[in-house]
C-alpha positions as CSV (number, residue, x, y, z in Angstrom):
1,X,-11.8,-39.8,-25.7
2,X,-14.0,-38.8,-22.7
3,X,-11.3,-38.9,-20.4
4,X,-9.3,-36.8,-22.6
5,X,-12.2,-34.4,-23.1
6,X,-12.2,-34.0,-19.6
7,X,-8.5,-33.5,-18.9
8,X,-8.4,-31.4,-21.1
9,X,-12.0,-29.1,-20.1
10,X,-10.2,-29.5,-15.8
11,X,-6.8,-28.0,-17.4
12,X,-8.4,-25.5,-18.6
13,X,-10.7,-24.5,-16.0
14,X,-8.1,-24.6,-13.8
15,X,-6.0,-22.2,-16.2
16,X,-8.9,-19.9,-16.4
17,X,-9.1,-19.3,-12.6
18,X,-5.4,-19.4,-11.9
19,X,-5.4,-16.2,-14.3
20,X,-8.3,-14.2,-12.8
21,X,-6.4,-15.1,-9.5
22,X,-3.2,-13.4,-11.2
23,X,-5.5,-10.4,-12.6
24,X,-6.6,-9.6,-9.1
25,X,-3.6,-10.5,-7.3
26,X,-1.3,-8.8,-10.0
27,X,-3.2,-5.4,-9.6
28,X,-2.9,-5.5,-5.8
29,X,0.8,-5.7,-6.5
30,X,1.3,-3.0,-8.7
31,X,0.3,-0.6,-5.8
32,X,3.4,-2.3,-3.8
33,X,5.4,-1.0,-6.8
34,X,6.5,2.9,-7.5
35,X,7.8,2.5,-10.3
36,X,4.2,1.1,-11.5
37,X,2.2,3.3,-10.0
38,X,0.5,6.2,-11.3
39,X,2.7,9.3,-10.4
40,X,0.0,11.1,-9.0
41,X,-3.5,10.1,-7.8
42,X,-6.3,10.9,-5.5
43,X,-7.7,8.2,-2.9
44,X,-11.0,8.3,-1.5
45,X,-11.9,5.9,1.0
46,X,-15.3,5.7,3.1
47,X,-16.0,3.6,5.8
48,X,-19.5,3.5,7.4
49,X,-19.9,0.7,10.7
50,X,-23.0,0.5,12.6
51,X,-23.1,-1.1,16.2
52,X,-26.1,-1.9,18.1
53,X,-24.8,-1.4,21.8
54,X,-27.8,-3.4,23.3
55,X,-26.6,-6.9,21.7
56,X,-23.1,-5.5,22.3
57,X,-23.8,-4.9,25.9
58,X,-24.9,-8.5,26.3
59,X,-21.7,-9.9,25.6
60,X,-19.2,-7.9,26.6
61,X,-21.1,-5.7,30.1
62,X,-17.8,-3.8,30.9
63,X,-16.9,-2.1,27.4
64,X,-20.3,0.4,28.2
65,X,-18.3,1.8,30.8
66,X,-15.8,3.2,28.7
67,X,-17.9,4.7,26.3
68,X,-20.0,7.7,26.4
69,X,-23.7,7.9,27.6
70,X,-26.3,10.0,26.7
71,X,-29.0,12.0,28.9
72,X,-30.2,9.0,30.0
73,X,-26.7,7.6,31.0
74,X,-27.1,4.2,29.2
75,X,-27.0,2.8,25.8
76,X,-29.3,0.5,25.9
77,X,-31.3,-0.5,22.8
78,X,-28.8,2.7,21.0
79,X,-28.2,1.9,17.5
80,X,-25.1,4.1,16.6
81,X,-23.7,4.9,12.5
82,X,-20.2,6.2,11.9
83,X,-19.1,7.4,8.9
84,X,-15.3,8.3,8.5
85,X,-14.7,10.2,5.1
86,X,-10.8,10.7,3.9
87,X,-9.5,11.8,0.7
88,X,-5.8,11.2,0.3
89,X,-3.7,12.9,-2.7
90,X,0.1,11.9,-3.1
91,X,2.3,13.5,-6.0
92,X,5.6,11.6,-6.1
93,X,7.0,12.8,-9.7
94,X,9.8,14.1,-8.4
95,X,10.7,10.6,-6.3
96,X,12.8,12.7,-4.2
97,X,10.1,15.0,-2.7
98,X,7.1,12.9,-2.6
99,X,4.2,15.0,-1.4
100,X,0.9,13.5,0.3
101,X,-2.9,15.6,1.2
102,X,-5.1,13.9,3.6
103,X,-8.6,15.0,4.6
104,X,-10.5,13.5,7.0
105,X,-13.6,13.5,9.0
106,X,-15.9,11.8,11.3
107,X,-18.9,12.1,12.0
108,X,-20.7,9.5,14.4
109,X,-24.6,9.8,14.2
110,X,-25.4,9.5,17.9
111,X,-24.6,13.2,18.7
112,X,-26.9,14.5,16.0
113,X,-25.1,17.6,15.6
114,X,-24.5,17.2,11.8
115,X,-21.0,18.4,12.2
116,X,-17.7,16.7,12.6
117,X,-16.8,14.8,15.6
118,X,-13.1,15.0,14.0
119,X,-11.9,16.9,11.5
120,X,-8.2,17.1,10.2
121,X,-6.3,18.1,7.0
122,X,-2.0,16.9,6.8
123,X,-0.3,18.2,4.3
124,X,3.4,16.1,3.9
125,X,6.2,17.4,2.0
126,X,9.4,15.2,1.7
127,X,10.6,15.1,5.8
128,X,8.3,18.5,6.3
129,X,5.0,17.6,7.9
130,X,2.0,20.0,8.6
131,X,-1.4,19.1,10.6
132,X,-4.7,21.3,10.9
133,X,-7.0,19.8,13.1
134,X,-10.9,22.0,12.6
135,X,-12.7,19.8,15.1
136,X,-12.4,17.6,18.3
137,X,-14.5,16.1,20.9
138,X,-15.0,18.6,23.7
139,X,-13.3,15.7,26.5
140,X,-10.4,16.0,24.6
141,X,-10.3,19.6,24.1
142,X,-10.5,20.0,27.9
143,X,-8.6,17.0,29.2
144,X,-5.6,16.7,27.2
145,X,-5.4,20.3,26.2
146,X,-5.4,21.3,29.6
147,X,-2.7,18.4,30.6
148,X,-0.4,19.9,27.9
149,X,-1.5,23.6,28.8
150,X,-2.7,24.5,25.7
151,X,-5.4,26.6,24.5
152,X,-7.9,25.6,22.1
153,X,-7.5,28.6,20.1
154,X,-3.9,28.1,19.8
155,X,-4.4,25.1,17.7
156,X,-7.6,24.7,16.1
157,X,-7.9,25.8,12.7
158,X,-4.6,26.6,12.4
159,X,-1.1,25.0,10.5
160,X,1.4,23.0,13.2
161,X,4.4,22.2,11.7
162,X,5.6,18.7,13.2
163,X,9.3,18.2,13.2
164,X,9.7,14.4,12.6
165,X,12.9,14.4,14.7
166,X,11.8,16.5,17.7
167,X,8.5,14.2,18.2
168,X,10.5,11.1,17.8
169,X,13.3,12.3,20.9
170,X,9.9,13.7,22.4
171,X,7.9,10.7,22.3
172,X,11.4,8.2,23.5
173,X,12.0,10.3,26.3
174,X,8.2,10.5,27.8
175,X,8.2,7.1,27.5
176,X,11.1,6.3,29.4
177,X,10.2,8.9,32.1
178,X,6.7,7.5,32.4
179,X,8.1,4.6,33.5
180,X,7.6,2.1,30.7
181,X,11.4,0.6,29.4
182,X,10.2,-1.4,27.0
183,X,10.5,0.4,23.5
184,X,7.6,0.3,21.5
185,X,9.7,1.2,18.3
186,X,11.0,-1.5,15.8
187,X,14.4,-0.8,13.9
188,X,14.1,-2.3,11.0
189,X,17.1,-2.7,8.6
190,X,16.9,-2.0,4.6
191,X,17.7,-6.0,4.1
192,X,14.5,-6.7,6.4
193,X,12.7,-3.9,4.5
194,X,13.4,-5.9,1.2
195,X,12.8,-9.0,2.6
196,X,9.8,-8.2,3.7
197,X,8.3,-6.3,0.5
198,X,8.7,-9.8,-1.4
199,X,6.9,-11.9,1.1
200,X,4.1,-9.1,0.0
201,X,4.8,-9.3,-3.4
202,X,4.3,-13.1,-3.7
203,X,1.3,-13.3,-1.2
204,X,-2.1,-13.9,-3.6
205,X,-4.3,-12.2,-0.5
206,X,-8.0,-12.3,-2.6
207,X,-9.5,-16.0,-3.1
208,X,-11.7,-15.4,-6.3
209,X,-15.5,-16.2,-5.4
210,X,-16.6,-15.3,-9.0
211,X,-16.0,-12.7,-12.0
212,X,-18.7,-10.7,-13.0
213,X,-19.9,-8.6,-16.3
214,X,-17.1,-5.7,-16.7
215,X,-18.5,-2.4,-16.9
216,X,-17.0,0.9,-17.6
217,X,-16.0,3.4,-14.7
218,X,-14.5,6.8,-15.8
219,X,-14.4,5.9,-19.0
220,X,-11.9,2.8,-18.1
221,X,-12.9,-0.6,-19.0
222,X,-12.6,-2.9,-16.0
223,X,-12.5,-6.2,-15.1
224,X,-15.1,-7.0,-11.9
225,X,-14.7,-10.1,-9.6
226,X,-16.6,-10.6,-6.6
227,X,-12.9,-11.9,-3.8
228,X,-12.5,-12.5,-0.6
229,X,-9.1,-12.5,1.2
230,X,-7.5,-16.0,1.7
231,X,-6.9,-16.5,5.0
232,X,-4.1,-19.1,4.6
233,X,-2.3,-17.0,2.3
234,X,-2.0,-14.2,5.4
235,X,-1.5,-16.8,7.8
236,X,1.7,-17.5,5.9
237,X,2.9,-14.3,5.4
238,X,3.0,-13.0,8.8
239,X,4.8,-15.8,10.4
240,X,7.4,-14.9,7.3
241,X,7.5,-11.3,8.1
242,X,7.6,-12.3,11.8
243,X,10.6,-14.3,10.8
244,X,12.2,-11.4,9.3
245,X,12.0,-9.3,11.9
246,X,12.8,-11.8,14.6
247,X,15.7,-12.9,12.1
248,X,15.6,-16.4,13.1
249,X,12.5,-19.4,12.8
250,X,9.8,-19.2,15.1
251,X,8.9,-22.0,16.8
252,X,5.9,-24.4,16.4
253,X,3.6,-23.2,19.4
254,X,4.1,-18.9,18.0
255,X,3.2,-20.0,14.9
256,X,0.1,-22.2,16.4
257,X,-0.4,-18.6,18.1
258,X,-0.5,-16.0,15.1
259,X,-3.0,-18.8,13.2
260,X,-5.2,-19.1,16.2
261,X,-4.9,-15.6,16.3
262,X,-5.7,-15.1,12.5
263,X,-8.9,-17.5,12.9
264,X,-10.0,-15.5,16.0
265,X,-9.9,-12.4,14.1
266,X,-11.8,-13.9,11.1
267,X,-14.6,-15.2,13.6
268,X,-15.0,-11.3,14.6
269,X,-15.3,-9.7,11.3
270,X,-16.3,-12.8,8.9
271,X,-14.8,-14.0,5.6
272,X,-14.7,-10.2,4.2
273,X,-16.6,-10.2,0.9
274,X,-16.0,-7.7,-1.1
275,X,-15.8,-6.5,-4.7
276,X,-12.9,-5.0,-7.0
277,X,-12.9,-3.5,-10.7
278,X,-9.5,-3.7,-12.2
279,X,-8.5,-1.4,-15.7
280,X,-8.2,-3.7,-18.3
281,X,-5.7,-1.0,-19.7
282,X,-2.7,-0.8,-16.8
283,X,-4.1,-3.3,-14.0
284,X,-4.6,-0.6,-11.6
285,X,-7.3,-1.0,-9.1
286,X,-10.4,1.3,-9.7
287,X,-13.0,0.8,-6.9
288,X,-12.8,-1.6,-3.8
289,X,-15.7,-2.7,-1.5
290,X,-15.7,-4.2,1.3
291,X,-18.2,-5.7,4.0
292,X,-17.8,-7.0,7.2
293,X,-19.4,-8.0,10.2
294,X,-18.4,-7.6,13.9
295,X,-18.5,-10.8,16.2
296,X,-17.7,-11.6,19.6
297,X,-14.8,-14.4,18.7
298,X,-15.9,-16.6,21.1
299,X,-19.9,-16.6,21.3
300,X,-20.1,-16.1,17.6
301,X,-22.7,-13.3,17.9
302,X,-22.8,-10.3,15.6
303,X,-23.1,-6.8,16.8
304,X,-22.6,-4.6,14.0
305,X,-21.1,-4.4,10.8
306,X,-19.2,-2.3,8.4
307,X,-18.6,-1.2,4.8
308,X,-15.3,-0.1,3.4
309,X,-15.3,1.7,-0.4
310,X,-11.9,2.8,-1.5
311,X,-11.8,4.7,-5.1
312,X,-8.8,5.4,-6.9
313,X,-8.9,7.6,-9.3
314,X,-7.6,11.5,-11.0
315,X,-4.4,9.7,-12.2
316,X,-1.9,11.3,-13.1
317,X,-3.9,14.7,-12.3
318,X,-1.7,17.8,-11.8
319,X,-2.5,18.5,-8.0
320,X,-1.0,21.7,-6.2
321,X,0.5,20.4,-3.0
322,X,2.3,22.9,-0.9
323,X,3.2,23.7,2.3
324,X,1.1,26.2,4.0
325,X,2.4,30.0,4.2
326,X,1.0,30.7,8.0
327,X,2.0,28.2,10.5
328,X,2.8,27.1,14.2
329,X,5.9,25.3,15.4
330,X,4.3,22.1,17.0
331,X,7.5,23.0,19.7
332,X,6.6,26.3,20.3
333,X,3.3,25.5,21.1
334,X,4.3,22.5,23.8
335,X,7.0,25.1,25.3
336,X,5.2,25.4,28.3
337,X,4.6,21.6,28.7
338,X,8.3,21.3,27.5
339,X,9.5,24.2,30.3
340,X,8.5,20.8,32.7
341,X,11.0,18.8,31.2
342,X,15.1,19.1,30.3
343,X,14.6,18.4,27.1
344,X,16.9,18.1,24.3
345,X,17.4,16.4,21.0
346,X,21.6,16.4,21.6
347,X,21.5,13.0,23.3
348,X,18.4,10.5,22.7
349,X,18.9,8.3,25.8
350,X,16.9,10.3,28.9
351,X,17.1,13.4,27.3
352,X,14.9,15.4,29.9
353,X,13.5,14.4,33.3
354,X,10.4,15.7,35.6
355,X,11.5,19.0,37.3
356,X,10.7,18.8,40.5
């Protein structure tokens, strides 16, 4: 009888926990599935990591020299905050012209200025794409605007169209005339593409620490559960997407790579606590957060740390994406950089060369 009673209370516990694992896991899913998803929706995501450059400094004495200094040239005993903002809006009721918003900005607390170090807004309908970029660091105003002979005031604050096509010939052919053959671009075929969007569908990525009380957010009832990802369960996905791509079976010291890899990358940022509240109603994940900390891999000592809160909410809203009425071909404004080159989108092997 006491065995029994505890077969029976192990079977259960065990039931209990495989089922908030498929709660969480289940709603992580639906968000790989269109047809499951809420039509339309607004994402806001907010990531905030502090780094003390004096302990970072310790470890790791040639990373200050590619940063920037203040007056003083040095960041010693510099405690620097950045905050990256970015609301994201996607409308995809008509499946065949899917449109997407993103605004983002960043603002880094060293400079003090209480403005944006970067500030952007896309706007993506279907294949058309559209950029408005309202603020950049000044070193990259003048270096690379210079490089491409632009001026500021032809691009700041104002709609670029980007044709997809163009910038992928563009970007081919600078690579090959820069001297680097080997392609950084991966075909990948629509039999890999399903392939690999089941290994994702049957990965449980959150390990669940505990659930706690459930609590109402925009007037949704939600589940809460306190998770953190499950490093074997990633561990054993990518050597099956790496499978997939490589369309054959890796071998025993790659895979001994991508997990020493995995651990080393777990060692830097921690085990990744974080909390998620799930909608009783559909599944669909309300709120995410998520903190981590930032390690040197090998000396195990922390230099700063991080917090990641993604909110998903306005479902189903009726949001007014459109293409801008005023705007700049992304071509038209490289013409003079493009005048350097014979560039053309006819043939995609070396379409243009240096001028000389």
């Amino acid at each position: 009888m006491v065995f029994t009673f505890f077969s029976n209370f192990f079977v259960n516990a065990q039931t209990y926990q495989n089922l908030k694992t498929d709660i969480v896991n289940s709603s992580v899913l639906k968000l790989l599935n269109i047809k499951e998803i809420p039509q339309t929706a607004e994402i806001f995501s907010q990531l905030k990591i502090e780094i003390d450059f004096d302990k970072l400094q310790k470890n790791n004495k040639d990373i200050i020299s590619f940063l920037p200094s203040d007056k003083t040239g040095s960041f010693k005993n510099k405690k620097i905050n950045v905050l990256i903002n970015n609301q994201f809006l996607y409308d995809i009721k008509d499946e065949n012209n899917p449109k997407t918003n993103l605004r983002l900005n960043l603002f880094p607390d060293y400079f003090n200025s209480g403005e944006p170090f970067v500030s952007l807004e896309t706007i993506s309908i279907n294949k058309d794409f559209y950029l408005k970029i309202s603020s950049l660091p000044k070193e990259v105003v003048s270096l690379y605007f210079f490089f491409l002979g632009i001026k500021p005031e032809d691009i700041l604050n104002k709609w670029i169209k980007v044709d997809t096509e163009v910038s992928k010939y563009f970007l081919e052919d600078l690579e090959i005339n820069l001297g680097d053959n080997t392609s950084t671009s991966l075909s990948i075929s629509e039999d890999q593409k399903s392939k690999i969007l089941q290994v994702l569908k049957e990965i449980k990525i959150f390990k669940i620490l505990r659930k706690l009380p459930d609590k109402k957010i925009s007037d949704q009832d939600v589940y809460h559960y306190k998770v953190i990802f499950d490093k074997d369960e990633i561990f054993k996905a990518v050597v099956q997407i790496n499978e997939i791509l490589e369309n054959r079976k890796l071998t025993q010291r790659e895979i001994n790579q991508i997990k020493s890899g995995i651990n080393n990358l777990f060692k830097a940022i921690g085990n990744l606590p974080a909390d998620i509240w799930i909608s009783k109603q559909n599944l669909i994940p309300y709120k995410y957060s998520l903190r981590y900390l930032l390690k040197d891999p090998y000396k195990l000592s922390t230099y700063g740390r991080g917090n990641l809160l993604l909110e998903f909410k306005n479902f189903n809203a009726d949001f007014n994406i459109q293409a801008p009425s005023n705007f700049k071909n992304l071509e038209d404004i490289l013409k003079d950089y493009m005048k350097s080159f014979n560039f053309s989108t006819e043939n995609t092997t070396s379409s243009f060369q240096f001028q000389y």
